[in-house]
C-alpha positions in Angstrom: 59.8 145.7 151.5 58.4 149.3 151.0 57.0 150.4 147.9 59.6 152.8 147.3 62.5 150.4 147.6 60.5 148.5 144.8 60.6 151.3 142.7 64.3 152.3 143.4 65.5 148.7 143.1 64.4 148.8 139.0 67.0 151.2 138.8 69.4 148.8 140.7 70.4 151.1 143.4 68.2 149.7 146.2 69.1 146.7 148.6 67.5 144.4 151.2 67.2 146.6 154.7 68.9 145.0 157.5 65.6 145.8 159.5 63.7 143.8 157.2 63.0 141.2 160.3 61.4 143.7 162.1 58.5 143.3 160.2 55.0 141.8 162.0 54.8 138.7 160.1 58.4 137.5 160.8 59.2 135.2 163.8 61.9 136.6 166.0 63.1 135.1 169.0 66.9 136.8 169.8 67.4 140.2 169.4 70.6 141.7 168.0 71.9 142.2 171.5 71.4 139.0 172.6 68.5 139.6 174.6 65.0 137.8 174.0 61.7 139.3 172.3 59.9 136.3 173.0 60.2 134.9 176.6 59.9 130.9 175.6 62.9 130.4 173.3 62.0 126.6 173.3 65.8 125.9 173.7 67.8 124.7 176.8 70.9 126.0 177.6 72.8 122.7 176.6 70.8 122.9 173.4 72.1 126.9 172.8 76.0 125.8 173.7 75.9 123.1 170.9 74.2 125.2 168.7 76.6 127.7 169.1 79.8 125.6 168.9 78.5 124.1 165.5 77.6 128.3 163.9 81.3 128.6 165.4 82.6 125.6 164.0 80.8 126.4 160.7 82.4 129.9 159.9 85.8 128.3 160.7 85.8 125.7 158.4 84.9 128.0 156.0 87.2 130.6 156.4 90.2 128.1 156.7 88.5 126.4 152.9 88.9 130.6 151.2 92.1 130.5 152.5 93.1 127.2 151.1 91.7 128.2 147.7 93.7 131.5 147.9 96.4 129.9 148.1 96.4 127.5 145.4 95.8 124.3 147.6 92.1 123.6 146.5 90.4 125.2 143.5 87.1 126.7 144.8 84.4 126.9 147.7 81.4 128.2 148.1 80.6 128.9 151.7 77.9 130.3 154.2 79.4 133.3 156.4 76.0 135.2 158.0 74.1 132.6 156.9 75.0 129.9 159.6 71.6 130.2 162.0 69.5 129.2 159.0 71.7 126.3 158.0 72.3 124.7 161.5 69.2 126.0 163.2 67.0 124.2 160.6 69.0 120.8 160.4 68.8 121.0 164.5 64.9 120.6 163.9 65.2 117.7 161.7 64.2 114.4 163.1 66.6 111.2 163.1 64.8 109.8 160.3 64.4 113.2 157.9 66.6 113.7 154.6 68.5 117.0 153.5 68.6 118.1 150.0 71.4 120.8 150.2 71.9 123.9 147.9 75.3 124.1 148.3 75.9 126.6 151.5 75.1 124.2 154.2 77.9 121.7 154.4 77.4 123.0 158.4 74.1 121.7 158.6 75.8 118.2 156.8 78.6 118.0 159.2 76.2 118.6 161.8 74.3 115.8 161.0 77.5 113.8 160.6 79.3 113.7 157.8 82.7 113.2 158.7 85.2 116.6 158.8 87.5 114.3 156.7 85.2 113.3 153.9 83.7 117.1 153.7 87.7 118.2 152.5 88.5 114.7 150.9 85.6 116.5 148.7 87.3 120.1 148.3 90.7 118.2 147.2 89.1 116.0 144.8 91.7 112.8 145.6 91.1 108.9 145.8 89.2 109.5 149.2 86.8 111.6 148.0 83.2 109.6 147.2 82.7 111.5 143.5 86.1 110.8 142.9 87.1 114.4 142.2 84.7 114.1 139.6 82.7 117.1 141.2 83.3 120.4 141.9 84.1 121.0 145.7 81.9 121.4 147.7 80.0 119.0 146.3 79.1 116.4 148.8 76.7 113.8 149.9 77.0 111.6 152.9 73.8 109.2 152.7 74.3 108.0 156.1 73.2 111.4 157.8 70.5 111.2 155.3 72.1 113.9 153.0 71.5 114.3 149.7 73.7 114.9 146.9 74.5 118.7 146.0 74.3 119.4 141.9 75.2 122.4 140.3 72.2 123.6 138.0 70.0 126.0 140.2 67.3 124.3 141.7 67.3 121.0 140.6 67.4 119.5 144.8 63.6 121.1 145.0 62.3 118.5 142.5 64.6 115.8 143.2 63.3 116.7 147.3 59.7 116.3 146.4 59.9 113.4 144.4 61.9 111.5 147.8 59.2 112.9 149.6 56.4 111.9 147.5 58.5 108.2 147.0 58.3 108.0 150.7 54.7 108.9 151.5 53.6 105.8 149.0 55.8 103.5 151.0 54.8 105.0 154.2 58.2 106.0 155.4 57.6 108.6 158.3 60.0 110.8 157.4 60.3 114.6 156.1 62.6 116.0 153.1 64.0 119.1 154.0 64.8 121.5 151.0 67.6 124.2 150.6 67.7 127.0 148.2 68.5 130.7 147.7 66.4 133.5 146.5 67.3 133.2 143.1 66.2 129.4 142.8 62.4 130.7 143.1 63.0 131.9 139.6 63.9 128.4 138.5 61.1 126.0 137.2 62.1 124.0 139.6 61.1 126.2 142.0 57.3 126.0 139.9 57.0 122.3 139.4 58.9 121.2 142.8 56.1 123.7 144.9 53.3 123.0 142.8 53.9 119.4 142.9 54.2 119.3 146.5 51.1 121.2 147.2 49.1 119.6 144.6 49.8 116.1 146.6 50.6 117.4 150.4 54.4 115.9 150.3 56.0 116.0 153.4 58.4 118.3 153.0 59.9 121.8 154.1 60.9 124.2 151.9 64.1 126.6 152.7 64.6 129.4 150.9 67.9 131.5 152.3 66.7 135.2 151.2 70.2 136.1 151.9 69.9 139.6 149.7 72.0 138.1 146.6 71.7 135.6 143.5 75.0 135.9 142.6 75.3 140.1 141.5 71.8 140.1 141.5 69.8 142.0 144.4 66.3 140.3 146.0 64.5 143.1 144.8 65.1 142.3 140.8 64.4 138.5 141.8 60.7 138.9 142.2 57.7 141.8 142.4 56.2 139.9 145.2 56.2 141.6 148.3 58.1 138.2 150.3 59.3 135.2 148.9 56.9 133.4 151.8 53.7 134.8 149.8 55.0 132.7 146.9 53.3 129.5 148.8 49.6 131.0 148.5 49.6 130.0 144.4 50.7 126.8 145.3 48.2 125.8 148.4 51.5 125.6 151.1 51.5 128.1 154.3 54.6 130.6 153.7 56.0 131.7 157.0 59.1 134.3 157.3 61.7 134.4 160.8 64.6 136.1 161.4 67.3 133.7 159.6 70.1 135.4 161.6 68.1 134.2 165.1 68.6 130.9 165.7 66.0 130.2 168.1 63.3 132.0 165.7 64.5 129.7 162.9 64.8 126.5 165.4 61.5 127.2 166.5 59.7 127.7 162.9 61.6 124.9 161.1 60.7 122.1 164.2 56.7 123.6 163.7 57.3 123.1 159.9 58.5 119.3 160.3 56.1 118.3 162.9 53.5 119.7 160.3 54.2 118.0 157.5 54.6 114.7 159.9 51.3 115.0 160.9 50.3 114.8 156.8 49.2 118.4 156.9 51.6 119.0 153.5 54.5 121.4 153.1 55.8 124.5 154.4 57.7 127.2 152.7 59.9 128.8 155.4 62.1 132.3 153.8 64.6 132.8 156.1 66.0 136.3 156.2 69.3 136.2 156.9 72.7 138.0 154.6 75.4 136.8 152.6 78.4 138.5 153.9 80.6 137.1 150.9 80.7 136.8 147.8 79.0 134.1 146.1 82.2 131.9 146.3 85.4 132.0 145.9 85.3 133.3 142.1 83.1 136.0 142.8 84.2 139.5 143.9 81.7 141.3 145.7 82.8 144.5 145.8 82.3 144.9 141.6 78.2 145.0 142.6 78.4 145.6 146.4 79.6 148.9 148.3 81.7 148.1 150.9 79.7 150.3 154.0 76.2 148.6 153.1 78.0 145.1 155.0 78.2 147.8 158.3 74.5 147.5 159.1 74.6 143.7 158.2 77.5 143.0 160.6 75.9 144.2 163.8 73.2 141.0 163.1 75.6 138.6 162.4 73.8 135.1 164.2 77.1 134.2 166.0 77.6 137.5 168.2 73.7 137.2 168.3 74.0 133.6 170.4 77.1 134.6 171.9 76.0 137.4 173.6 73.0 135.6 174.5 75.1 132.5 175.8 77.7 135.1 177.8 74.3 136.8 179.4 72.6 133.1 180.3 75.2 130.7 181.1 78.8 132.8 181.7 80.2 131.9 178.2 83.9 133.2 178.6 86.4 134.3 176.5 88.6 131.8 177.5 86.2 128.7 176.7 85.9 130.4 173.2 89.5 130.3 173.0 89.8 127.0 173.3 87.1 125.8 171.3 88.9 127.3 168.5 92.1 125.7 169.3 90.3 122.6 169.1 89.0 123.1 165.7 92.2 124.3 164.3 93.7 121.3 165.6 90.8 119.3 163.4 91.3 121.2 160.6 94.8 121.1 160.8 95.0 117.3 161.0 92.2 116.4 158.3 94.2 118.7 156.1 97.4 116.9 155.8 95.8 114.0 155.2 93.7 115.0 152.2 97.1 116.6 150.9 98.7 113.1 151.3 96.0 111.3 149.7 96.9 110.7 145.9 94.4 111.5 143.1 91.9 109.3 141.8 92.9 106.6 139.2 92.0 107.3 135.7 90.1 104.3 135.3 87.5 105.8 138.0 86.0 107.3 135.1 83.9 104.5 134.2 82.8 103.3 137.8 79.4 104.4 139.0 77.2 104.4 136.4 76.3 100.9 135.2 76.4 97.9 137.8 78.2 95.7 135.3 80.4 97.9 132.9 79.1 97.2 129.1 81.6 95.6 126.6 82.1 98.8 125.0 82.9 100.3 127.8 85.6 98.1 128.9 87.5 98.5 126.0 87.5 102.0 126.1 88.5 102.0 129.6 91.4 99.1 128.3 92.4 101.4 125.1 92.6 104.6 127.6 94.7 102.7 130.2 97.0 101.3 127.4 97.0 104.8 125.5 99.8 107.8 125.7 100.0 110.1 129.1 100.9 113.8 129.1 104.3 114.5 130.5 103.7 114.5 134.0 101.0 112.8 134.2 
């Protein structure tokens, strides 16, 4: 970032530049036009195909979940259109035996792992299916079998919670690596502070994600922080900082597997900012356009990370037009089907209320639980 956009962004005028990963320190693999800058991409062809069907997959799961909240059928999501090479490219360089600790963007990167399709919108309906019980917002998910972690609310709280896994797994000798997601706007957290300084302090293995995706909500990258990259951050706290292109997603597969392996070998953290764009609105109760012209998304578009890979995939391996036809067909025949069956599924029972929390319900407990079940219900209800 350039002195001068510094200086303008005070008076809130300013925004990230699309040519941003042009920059010397950032790694960049896939041009815009699908073509390569560096020769060894470190991904096969089968590798690029699967990659590309789960970006794909990604953006239409989350344009069928806006939809559904526009129309009344769920009551919010918060989703990750542009942002899909950083979420899937960095869970593809996760090892079996790593953990996720999710923001909130990358359900991708958990249904990549394997969270079921089902269980991911048994989440956004809230019904008897759903794991929290529909006492979360959507998008709120956690599927400990793929070794995902829980998403919370409160900005940056999954950086500490990370570290401390990580840090609970290096005294038991657990070879595995936590991988950490945040925005730009979570580096202004203490979180952000303790979780970093904790993890350098002690060398936990972990890798840090920060999507600088231009936004905290309204608010631009450039009123986040004076630094000159959120990467530089690192230096205070004793872990390497490295920036790629977040819309590549070989440069981000290729920096997040050298991050893992890293912290594997003991060697400590690694703060990775990937610089990708939000190409939303924050969710589904946030309107853009009140803080975002319209033509600044033009420049943005040209980079998005799926025509990126796909014109990459057409050039390399013939993708056609018809294979991307029916790949969509199948996934709105998923969608479709896991749909009507969270619509079928009833909501939770009242008495859910009290489950989860202590491993045998205390006395006082029980009879508030008896006296609410025995109590008055609300017409309807």
């Amino acid at each position: 970032m350039t002195t001068a956009t510094i200086e303008e962004g005070a008076t809130g005028t300013a925004r990230r530049e699309p040519d941003d990963a042009l920059a010397a320190d950032v790694v960049r693999v896939l041009a815009p036009d699908g073509t390569l800058v560096d020769n060894d991409a470190g991904v096969g062809d089968d590798e690029a195909v699967a990659l590309y069907r789960a970006m794909v997959r990604t953006r239409l799961i989350d344009e069928r979940a806006v939809m559904l909240q526009r129309q009344g059928r769920i009551g919010f999501h918060i989703g990750s259109l542009g942002e899909e090479a950083t979420v899937i490219g960095t869970v593809h360089a996760m090892r079996e035996s790593d953990w996720m600790f999710p923001c909130y963007r990358e359900f991708g990167g958990a249904l990549y792992r394997g969270m079921p399709l089902q269980r991911y919108f048994d989440n956004l309906y809230g019904n008897a299916n759903d794991p929290a019980k529909g006492r979360q917002m959507p998008d709120h998910w956690t599927y400990r079998q793929a070794k995902v972690g829980s998403v919370s609310s409160p900005i940056g709280t999954q950086i500490t919670q990370g570290v401390g896994f990580a840090w609970a797994a290096r005294m038991r000798k657990d070879p595995l690596v936590a991988m950490v997601y945040f925005g730009d706007g979570a580096t202004s957290s203490n979180e952000f502070h303790n979780g970093l300084n904790f993890a350098g302090v002690f060398k936990t293995p972990n890798v840090f994600v920060c999507r600088n995706n231009g936004w905290a909500i309204s608010v631009p990258t450039e009123r986040q922080t004076a630094s000159a990259t959120f990467a530089v951050k690192g230096i205070a706290y004793g872990i390497p900082g490295v920036r790629c292109d977040g819309n590549d997603i070989f440069a981000v597969v290729k920096t997040a597997r050298e991050a893992v392996l890293r912290a594997s070998r003991g060697e400590g953290p690694t703060l990775i900012e990937a610089l990708t764009y939000r190409m939303s609105g924050h969710s589904t109760s946030d309107d853009a356009s009140r803080y975002r012209p319209e033509e600044q998304m033009s420049a943005w578009t040209t980079l998005d990370p799926i025509h990126r890979l796909r014109r990459y995939l057409e050039a390399r391996v013939g993708w056609t037009e018809g294979q991307q036809a029916a790949f969509e067909a199948e996934v709105a025949g998923e969608l479709k089907l896991v749909i009507e069956t969270a619509e079928k599924v009833t909501l939770p029972a009242l008495e859910t209320m009290f489950d989860d929390v202590y491993a045998t319900l205390p006395w006082h407990l029980q009879e508030q639980r008896a006296e609410l079940l025995a109590g008055p219900r609300a017409k309807g209800h």
